[in-house]
Every structure is written in structure tokens, then in C-alpha cells.
C-alpha positions in Angstrom: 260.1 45.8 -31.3 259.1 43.5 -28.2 257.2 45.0 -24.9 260.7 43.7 -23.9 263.2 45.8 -25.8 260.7 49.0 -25.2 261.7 48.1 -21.9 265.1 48.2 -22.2 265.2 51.5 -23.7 262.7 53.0 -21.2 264.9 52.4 -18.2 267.3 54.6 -19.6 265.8 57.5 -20.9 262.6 57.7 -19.0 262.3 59.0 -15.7 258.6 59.9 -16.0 257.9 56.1 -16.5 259.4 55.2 -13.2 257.9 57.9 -11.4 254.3 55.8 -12.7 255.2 52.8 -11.5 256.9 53.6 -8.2 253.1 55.4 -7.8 251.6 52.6 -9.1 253.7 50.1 -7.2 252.8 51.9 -3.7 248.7 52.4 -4.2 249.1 49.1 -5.2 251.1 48.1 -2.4 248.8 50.3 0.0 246.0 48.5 -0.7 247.7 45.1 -0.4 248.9 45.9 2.7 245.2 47.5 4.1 244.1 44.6 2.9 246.7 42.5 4.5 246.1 44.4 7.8 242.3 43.6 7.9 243.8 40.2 7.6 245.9 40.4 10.4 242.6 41.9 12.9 241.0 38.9 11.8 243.4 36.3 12.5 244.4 38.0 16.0 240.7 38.6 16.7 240.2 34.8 15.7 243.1 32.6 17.2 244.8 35.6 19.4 248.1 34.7 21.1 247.2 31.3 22.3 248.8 27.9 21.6 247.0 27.1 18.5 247.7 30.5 16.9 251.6 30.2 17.8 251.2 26.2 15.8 249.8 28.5 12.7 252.2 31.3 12.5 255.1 28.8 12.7 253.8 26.4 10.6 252.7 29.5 8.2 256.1 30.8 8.2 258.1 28.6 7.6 257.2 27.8 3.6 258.2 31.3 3.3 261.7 31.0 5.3 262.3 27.6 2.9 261.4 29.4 0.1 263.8 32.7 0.8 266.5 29.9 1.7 266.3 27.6 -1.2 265.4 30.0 -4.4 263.4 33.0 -3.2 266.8 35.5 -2.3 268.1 34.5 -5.5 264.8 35.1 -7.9 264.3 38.3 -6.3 267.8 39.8 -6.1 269.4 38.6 -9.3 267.0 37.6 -12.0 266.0 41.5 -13.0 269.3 43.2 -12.5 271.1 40.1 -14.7 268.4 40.1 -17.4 268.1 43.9 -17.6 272.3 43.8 -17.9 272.1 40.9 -20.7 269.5 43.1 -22.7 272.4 46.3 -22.6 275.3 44.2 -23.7 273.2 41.6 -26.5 269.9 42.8 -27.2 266.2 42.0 -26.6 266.1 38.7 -28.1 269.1 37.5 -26.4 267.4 39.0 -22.8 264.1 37.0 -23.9 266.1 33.8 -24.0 268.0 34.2 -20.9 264.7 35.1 -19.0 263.0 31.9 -20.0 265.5 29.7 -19.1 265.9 31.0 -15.8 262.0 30.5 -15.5 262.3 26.8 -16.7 265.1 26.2 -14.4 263.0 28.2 -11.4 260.1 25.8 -11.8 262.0 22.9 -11.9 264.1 23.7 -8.5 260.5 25.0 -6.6 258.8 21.0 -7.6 261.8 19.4 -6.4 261.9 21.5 -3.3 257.9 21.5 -2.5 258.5 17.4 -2.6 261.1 17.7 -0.2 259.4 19.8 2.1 256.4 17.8 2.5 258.7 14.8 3.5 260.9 17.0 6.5 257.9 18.5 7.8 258.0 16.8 11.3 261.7 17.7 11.7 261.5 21.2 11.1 258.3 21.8 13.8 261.0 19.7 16.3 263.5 21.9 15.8 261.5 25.1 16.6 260.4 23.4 19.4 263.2 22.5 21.1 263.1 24.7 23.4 259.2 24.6 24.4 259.3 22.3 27.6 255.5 23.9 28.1 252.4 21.7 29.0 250.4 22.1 25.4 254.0 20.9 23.3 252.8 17.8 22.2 249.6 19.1 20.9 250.8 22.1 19.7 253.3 19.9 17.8 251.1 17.7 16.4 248.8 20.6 15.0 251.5 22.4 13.7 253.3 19.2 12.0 249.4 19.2 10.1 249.4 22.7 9.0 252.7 22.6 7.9 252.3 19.4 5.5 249.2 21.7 4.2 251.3 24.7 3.8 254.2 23.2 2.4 252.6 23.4 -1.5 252.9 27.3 -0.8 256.4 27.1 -1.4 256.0 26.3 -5.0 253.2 29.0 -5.7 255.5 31.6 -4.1 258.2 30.4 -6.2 255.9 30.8 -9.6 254.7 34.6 -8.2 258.5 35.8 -8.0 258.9 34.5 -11.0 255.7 36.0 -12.7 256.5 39.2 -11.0 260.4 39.1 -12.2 259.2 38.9 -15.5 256.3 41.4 -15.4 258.4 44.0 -13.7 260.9 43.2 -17.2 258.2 44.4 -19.4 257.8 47.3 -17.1 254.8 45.8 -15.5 254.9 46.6 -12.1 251.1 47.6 -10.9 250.1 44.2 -10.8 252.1 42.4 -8.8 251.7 45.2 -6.3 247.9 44.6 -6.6 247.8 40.4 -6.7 248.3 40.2 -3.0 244.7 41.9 -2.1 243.0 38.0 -3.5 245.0 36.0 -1.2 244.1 38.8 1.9 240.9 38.4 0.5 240.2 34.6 0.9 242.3 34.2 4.3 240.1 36.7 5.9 237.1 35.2 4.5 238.7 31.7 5.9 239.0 33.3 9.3 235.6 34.2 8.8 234.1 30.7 8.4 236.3 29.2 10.5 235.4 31.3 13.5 231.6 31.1 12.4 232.3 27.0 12.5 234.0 26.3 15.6 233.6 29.3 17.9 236.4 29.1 20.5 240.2 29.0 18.9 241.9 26.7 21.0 244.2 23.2 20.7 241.5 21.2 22.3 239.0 22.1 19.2 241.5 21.7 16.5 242.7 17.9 17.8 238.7 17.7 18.5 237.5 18.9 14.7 240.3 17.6 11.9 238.1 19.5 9.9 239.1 22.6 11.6 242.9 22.3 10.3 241.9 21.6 7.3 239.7 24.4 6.8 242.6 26.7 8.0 245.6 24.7 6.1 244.1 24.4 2.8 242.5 27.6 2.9 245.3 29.7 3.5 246.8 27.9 0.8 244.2 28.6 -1.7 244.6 32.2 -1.1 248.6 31.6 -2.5 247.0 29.8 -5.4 244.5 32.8 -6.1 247.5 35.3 -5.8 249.1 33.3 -8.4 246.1 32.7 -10.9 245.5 36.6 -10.7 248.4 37.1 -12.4 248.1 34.6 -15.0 246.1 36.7 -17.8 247.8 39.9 -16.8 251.4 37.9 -18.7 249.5 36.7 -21.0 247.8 40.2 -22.2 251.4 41.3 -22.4 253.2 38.5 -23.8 254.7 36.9 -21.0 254.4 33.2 -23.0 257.6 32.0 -22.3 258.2 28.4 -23.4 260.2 26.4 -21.4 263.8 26.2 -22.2 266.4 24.6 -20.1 269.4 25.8 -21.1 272.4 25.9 -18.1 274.8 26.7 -20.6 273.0 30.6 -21.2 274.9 33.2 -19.5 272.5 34.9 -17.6 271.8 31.5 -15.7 275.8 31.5 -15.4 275.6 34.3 -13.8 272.7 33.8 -11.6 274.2 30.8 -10.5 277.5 32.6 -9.9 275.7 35.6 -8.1 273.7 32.6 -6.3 276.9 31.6 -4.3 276.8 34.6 -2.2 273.3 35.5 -2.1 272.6 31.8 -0.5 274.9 32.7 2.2 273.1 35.6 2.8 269.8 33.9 2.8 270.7 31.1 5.2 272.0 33.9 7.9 268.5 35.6 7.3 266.6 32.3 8.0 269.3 30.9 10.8 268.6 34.4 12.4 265.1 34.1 12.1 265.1 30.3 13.4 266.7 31.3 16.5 264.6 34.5 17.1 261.4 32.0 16.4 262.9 29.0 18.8 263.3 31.6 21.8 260.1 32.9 21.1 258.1 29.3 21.4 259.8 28.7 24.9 257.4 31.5 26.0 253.6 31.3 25.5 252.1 33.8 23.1 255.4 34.9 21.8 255.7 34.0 18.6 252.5 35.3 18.1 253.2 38.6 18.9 256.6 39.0 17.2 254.5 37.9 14.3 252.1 40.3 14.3 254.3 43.2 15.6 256.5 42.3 12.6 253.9 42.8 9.9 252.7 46.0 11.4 256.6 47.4 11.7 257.2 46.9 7.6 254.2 48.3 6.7 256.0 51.9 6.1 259.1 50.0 4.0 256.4 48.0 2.1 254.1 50.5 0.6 256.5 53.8 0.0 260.5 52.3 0.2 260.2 49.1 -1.4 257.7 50.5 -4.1 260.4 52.9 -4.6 263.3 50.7 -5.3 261.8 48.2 -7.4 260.4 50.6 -9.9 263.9 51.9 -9.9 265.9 48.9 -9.7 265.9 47.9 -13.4 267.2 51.4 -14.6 269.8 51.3 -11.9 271.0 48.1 -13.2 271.1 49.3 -16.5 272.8 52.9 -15.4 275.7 50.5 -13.5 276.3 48.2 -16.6 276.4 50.8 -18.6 278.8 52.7 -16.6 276.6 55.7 -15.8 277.6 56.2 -12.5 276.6 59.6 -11.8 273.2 58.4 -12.8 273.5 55.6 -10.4 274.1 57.8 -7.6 272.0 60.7 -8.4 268.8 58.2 -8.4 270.2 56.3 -5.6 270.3 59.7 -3.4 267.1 60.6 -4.0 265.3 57.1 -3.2 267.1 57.0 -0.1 265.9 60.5 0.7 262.4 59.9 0.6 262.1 56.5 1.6 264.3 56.4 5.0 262.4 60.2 5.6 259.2 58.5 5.6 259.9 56.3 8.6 261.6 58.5 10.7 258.4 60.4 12.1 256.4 56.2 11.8 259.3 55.0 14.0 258.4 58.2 16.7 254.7 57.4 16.4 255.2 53.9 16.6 257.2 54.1 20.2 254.8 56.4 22.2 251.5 55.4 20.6 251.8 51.6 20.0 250.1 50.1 23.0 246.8 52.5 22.7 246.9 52.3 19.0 246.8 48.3 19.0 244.5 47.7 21.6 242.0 50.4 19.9 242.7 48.2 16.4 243.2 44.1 17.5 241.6 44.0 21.1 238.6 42.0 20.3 237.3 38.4 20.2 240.2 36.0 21.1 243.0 38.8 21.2 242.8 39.5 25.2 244.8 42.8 26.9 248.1 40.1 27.7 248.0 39.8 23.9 248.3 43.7 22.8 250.5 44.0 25.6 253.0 41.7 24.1 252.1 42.4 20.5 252.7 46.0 21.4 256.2 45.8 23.2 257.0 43.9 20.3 256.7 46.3 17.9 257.6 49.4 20.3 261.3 47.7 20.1 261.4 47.3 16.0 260.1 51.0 15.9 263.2 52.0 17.1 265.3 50.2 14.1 262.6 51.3 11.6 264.7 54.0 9.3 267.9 51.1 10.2 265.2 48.6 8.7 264.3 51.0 5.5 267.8 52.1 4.8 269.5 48.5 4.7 266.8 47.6 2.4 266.9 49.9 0.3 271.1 49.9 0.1 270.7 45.5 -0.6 268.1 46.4 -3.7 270.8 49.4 -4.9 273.6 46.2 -4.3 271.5 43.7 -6.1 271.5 46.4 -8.9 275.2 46.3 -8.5 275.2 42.7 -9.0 277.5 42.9 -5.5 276.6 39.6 -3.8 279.3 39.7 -2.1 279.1 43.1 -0.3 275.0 42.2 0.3 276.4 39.0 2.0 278.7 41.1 4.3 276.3 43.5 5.2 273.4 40.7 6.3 276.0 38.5 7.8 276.9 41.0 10.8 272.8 42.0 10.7 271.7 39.0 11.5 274.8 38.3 13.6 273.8 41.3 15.9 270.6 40.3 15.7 271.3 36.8 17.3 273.2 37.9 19.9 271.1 41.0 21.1 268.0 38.5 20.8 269.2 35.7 23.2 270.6 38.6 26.0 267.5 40.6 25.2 264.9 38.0 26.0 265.9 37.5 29.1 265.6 40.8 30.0 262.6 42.5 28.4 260.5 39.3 27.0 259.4 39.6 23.2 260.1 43.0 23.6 263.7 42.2 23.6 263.5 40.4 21.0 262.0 43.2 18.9 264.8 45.4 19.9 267.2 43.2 18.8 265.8 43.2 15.5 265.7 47.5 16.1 269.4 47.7 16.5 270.6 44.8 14.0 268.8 46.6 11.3 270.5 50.1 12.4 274.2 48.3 12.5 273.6 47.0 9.3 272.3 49.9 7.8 275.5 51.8 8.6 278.0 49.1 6.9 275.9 48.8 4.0 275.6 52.5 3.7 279.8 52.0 4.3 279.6 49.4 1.8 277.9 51.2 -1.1 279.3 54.4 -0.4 283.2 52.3 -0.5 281.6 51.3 -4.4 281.5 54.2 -5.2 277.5 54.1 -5.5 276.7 57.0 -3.3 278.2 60.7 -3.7 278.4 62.5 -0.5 276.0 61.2 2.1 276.3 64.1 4.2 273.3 66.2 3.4 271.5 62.8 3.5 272.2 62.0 6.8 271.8 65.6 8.0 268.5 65.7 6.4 267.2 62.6 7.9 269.1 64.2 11.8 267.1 67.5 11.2 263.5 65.4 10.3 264.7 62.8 13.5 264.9 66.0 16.0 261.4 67.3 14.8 260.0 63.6 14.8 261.1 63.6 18.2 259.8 67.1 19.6 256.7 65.8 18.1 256.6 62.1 19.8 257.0 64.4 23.3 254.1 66.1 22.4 252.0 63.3 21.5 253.2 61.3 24.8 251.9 64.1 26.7 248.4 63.9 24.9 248.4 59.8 24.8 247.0 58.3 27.5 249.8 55.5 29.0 247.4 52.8 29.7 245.1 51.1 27.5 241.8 52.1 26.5 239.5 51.1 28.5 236.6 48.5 27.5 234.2 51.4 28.7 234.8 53.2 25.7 232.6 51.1 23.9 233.1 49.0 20.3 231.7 52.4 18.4 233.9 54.9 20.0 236.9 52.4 19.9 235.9 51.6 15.6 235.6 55.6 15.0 239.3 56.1 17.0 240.6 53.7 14.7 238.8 54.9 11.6 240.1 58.2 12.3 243.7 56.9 12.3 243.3 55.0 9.5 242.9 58.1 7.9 245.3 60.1 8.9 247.3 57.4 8.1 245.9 56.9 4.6 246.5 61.3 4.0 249.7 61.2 4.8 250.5 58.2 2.2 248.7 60.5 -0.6 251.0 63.1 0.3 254.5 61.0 0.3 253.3 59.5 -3.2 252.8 62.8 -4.4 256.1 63.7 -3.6 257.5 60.4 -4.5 256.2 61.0 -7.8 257.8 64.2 -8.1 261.0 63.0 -6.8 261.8 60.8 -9.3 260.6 62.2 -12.5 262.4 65.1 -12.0 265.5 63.3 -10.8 265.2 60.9 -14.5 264.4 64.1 -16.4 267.5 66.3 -15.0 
């Protein structure tokens, strides 16, 4: 019997096995992300919030949005829920087939689309830029047209790790995908590193001055995609994973990817519409985009290491429960996710509002990264804090509708998410600045995460939700009483520079650690969670 067809039987019978991986999944995860947050120090201590640092993040973002619009919402929402289905209803050799056509036909679409996007990379900087009437446009422009063209091979190496991690997390590998992310954090910091050692001062004027400078920072960040990638390469071999390519649109797991793709584009192009528009409003102010980039990483840290660790070790045995009718498995596993991964963020979201602006300046005000900068990163993220359970539950609910193979209902749900979340942002900016635009990102999540809690609970996915939602009100109120007591003891403005680079490390370190206990604990209980709920 194939690593596969172990697989298929393991999702059904074994909770224990889940519980692992969902453990594995978040210490892998956690130290991706620690990783990826020494990252983030280094590029805001290197480039800041200046011109030259809002030409990277857009240019750095936008492989990903073209990725997530052209393949990347439907590798990652259809390809293990519809394999794990075809191995219930025809077997293990049947799923092995199905799996590497969809592979072959993956490929193919990411090399047509990488081609494409190196050719349209002037015209997508114009359209974020629309808006910018400020004095640095033209060179920011031109700097971030540059970047771009370097980033745009990332969109095929992303592409190829979905893949690679689709098909790992088949065999019931799901540790190392959760772990491949700490090389590419790895060699961006250490590109940071040189580049900062090179050229000193981050600024437009050094960048049109040095084209060795955007080189250094285009292709490097690319390398560390690559490196993610390569890391993986001998981990699918070791297991198996030599699928040969096989392009086959006649198999019915691609039919029904392609039919599940209908809805799950329109999904993906009202995330990246959504996300265009926040971006354009943000690039008519200097520094913005910046910010929202930064406080956006820091606001999913929570949903990344313990909700999305969560759901995807249990995604492939809730696919299998649902095609195999077991629906009071479905729910009971369901319940229990939801319990501990929306209860996690409920006291972050507290600690997030009242402690944000000393927290970041004591972590990211150094080198380039001036007090403006926190400031803005820090209103930023105080107004996502606010949608941060929103954010974890309507997450959570898509992965649990993706299971479903529901398309359709994921598509409802993101379509008046990201509606809300236009809207909100465009009155919002106008009012509070970047921070309005991270409170409209707050309440679109929260709107959503009530009609796709509606949604699911309509399919008959969730039993009664009222002890959920009375346990997550009881943890909110004590979350609360807690944030009023830690207001008290915070001070309201930053920390002043006379506290030294020592005494602001060790206030940092000690967070860090608190931080880092209070992760051991929710895995702990995570752990427990599931196993018992797959052993009942």
C-alpha cells in the first residue's frame, strides 16, 4: 500500500495523527513566522516607511496578489479536499493519477502566467499609482516597475510550493512545508543585511544612483522563493512524491477543480480588487503602504501559527468525513477547531489595541524606521486588532467550506468581505489615515465572519453555535477587564530614546517570551483538543 492510500485511511480513523501534525504544523509555523518577524525588523529598520520602501512592498506584493488571482485560490482550496474525495470514492491509484495531472496542468498555467507577468509589469505599478500625484512618483515608479520585472519569476516558485505542499500535505506530510519558509526569511534578512552594509542610507536617490542596489534587493528576495522551493525538493522525494507529468483534462478530479475553479476565481479577484484599492489609497499618502504592510503581517501572526495550523492538518479528514457523509464527524471536529483557534485571538486582539504603539516602537524603532513610522505602522495594526477573531473565524469557516467543496457559499461570503472592506476603506481614510484603513479591514473580516458562520451553519456544517459563541463572549469580557488593566500599567506615549538600545532589546526579549509561553501552552491544548475529539 502507497504513503498515499495510508493516507486515506488515516484521515478517517486517526485522530491522534492529526493532533501531530496540527502540533507540528504550528512549531513549524512558529518558527517561520519568528523568523519571518526578524525579517520584517530588518526590512523596517533598513528601508523604513520612505518612498523606496513603499516601491518594494508594492512591487513585492504584487507576485503574490497575481498568483492568488490567477491559480493560487484554486491550488490551495481545491486540490486537497478533491483529491482526498477521489481517493474515498475510487481508490489510491486512481487519487495518484488525478493528483499528478493537476500538478502537470499547475505548472503549465504558473510558465504561461510568469511570461505574462514580466511583459504587463509597467501597467500594473501605473495602476497602483494612479492616485500618487506626490513629488517622488516618477522615481518611485521607475524603481518599482524594476523590482517588479525581478519579482515577477516568484510567481512561478510560489506556484510550484502550493503545489509541493498540496501534495505533501496528501501523504500526510505536513511539518515541512510549515518549516520551508524559515530559508527564504533566512536569505532576505541576510539580503537586508548586505544591502544596508553596501549602500548605507535607503532612499530613491541611492537606488536610481546604484542599479546595483535593485538588483541586489530584486533578485535577492527572489532567491529566497527559490530556496523555499529547493528545500522541499528531497523532502518529496524521500516520500515518494515523483509524480510524472501527465496531462490529462479529461480526469475528473481536474473536472472538478476546474468546475470548483468557477467560483473560487470570483472569490479571488474580489480579494485582489479589494486589496488593489486598499493598496491605491494607501500610495496617495507617503509611508502608507508601508505601514499597512507591516501592520498586516504582524496582525496574522496569531491566525498563522495556531488557526491555520489547525485547519489544514484537519482539512483532509474533514473532506473525507463530508464525502463520506459523516456529518456529525464533520461538525464535531469543526466545533472544536473553531473553539480554540478564534479563543486564541480574542485576548491578542485586546493586547494588540492598548499595547501596540509601545510594543512596536520597543521592536522596529531603529535605523531607517523613525517615530512617524511606528506611529503609522502602529494605528495600522491597532484598527485590524479589532477584526482579529472576525479575521480567524472567516478563515477558518472558507477552509471548513473548501472541505465542503462549497465554492459557491466561499464566494458569497468574500464577496460582501471585501465589499465592506472597500467601502469602509475609502470613508475611513479620510478620516483616521492608514488607521482607517486598518479598521476597515477589522470590521470587513467581523461582517464576513458572521455570514460565513450563517453560511456553514445553513449547510448544516455546524451543530449549535451557541456555547461557541458564549464561550468566545465570556473569554471577550475577561480579555477586556484585562486590556483595562494593562492600559492603566502601559505608558500612552512611546518609549523614550532615553531608555537606551539594552533596556529597549531586554523589553522586547521579555515579550518575546511571554509571547513564545503562551504559544507552548495553546499547542498543548491544541494537541489535546483534537486527539480526543478524533478518538471520541
Amino acid at each position: 500500500m502507497t504513503a498515499l492510500g495510508r493516507l486515506a485511511r488515516a484521515i478517517a480513523d486517526r485522530g491522534a495523527s492529526v493532533g501531530a501534525n496540527a502540533t507540528s504544523m504550528a512549531i513549524g509555523t512558529a518558527l517561520s513566522r519568528f523568523t519571518g518577524f526578524l525579517r520584517l525588523l530588518v526590512l523596517a529598520v533598513v528601508l523604513g516607511v520612505r518612498p523606496l520602501a513603499d516601491a518594494y512592498n508594492l512591487a513585492n506584493n504584487t507576485p503574490n496578489m497575481l498568483y492568488d488571482l490567477l491559480l493560487g485560490g484554486v491550488i490551495s482550496s481545491t486540490i486537497v479536499p478533491v483529491v482526498a474525495a477521489r481517493i474515498a470514492r475510487a481508490g489510491e491509484r486512481a487519487g495518484e493519477r488525478s493528483l499528478a495531472a493537476i500538478v502537470t496542468l499547475g505548472v503549465l498555467g504558473l510558465l504561461a502566467a510568469t511570461v505574462v507577468f514580466e511583459l504587463i509589469a509597467p501597467g500594473v505599478i501605473d495602476l497602483y499609482l494612479i492616485g500618487n500625484h506626490l513629488a517622488d512618483r516618477g522615481a518611485e515608479r521607475l524603481i518599482a516597475v524594476e523590482l517588479l520585472r525581478l519579482f515577477a519569476p516568484q510567481l512561478f516558485f510560489y506556484g510550484a510550493i502550493s503545489l509541493a505542499t498540496a501534495a505533501l500535505n496528501l501523504r500526510g506530510r505536513f511539518g515541512p512545508p510549515a518549516f520551508a519558509p524559515i530559508a527564504n526569511n533566512v536569505v532576505s534578512i541576510l539580503v537586508l543585511v548586505v544591502f544596508h552594509l553596501r549602500y548605507g542610507h535607503a532612499s530613491l536617490s541611492i537606488a536610481l544612483a546604484h542599479p546595483g542596489a535593485v538588483l541586489l534587493l530584486g533578485l535577492g528576495t527572489t532567491l529566497g522563493v527559490v530556496v523555499q522551493l529547493l528545500v522541499l525538493v528531497p523532502v518529496m522525494a524521500r516520500h515518494g512524491l515523483n509524480l510524472r507529468p501527465r496531462l490529462r483534462l479529461d480526469d475528473p478530479a481536474v473536472r472538478e477543480v476546474v468546475t470548483l475553479s468557477g467560483w473560487t476565481i470570483g472569490y479571488v479577484i474580489a480579494n485582489q480588487v479589494a486589496l488593489f484599492v486598499v493598496l491605491a489609497l494607501a500610495a496617495t499618502r507617503p509611508g502608507d503602504v508601508s505601514a499597512y504592510n507591516y501592520a498586516y503581517l504582524f496582525f496574522q501572526l496569531p491566525y498563522a501559527i495556531v488557526s491555520l495550523s489547525v485547519m489544514s492538518a484537519l482539512q483532509p479528514r474533514l473532506a473525507h468525513a463530508w464525502a463520506a457523509g459523516e456529518r456529525s464527524s464533520f461538525r464535531r471536529d469543526l466545533d472544536q477547531a473553531l473553539r480554540v483557534g478564534v479563543g486564541v485571538s480574542i485576548p491578542l486582539a485586546a493586547i494588540a489595541i492598548v499595547g501596540a504603539p509601545v510594543g512596536l516602537d520597543l521592536l522596529i524603532r531603529y535605523g531607517a524606521l523613525h517615530l512617524h513610522g511606528v506611529d503609522l505602522v502602529s494605528d495600522a495594526l491597532r484598527g485590524m486588532a479589532v477584526g482579529l477573531p472576525g479575521f480567524s473565524l472567516f478563515l477558518m469557516l472558507i477552509q471548513a467550506l473548501q472541505a465542503m467543496r462549497n465554492a459557491r457559499a466561499a464566494f458569497v461570503a468574500y464577496l460582501i468581505e471585501n465589499g465592506v472592506n472597500v467601502l469602509a476603506a475609502v470613508w475611513l481614510i479620510r478620516v483616521a489615515g492608514v488607521g482607517g484603513l486598518g479598521l476597515a479591514l477589522g470590521l470587513a473580516y467581523s461582517v464576513g465572519a458572521v455570514v460565513a458562520l450563517l453560511l456553514v451553519r445553513g449547510l448544516r456544517g455546524l451543530g449549535l453555535v451557541r456555547r461557541l459563541v458564549l464561550d468566545w463572549f465570556g473569554l471577550g469580557l475577561a480579555s477586556a477587564v484585562g486590556a483595562v488593566v494593562l492600559a492603566v500599567f502601559v505608558p500612552s506615549a512611546a518609549a523614550p530614546p532615553s531608555l537606551g538600545t539594552g533596556v529597549r532589546a531586554l523589553a522586547a526579549t521579555l515579550g518575546a517570551s511571554v509571547v513564545g509561553g503562551a504559544t507552548l501552552v495553546v499547542l498543548v491544548r491544541l494537541r489535546r483538543t483534537i486527539v480526543g475529539g478524533g478518538q471520541r
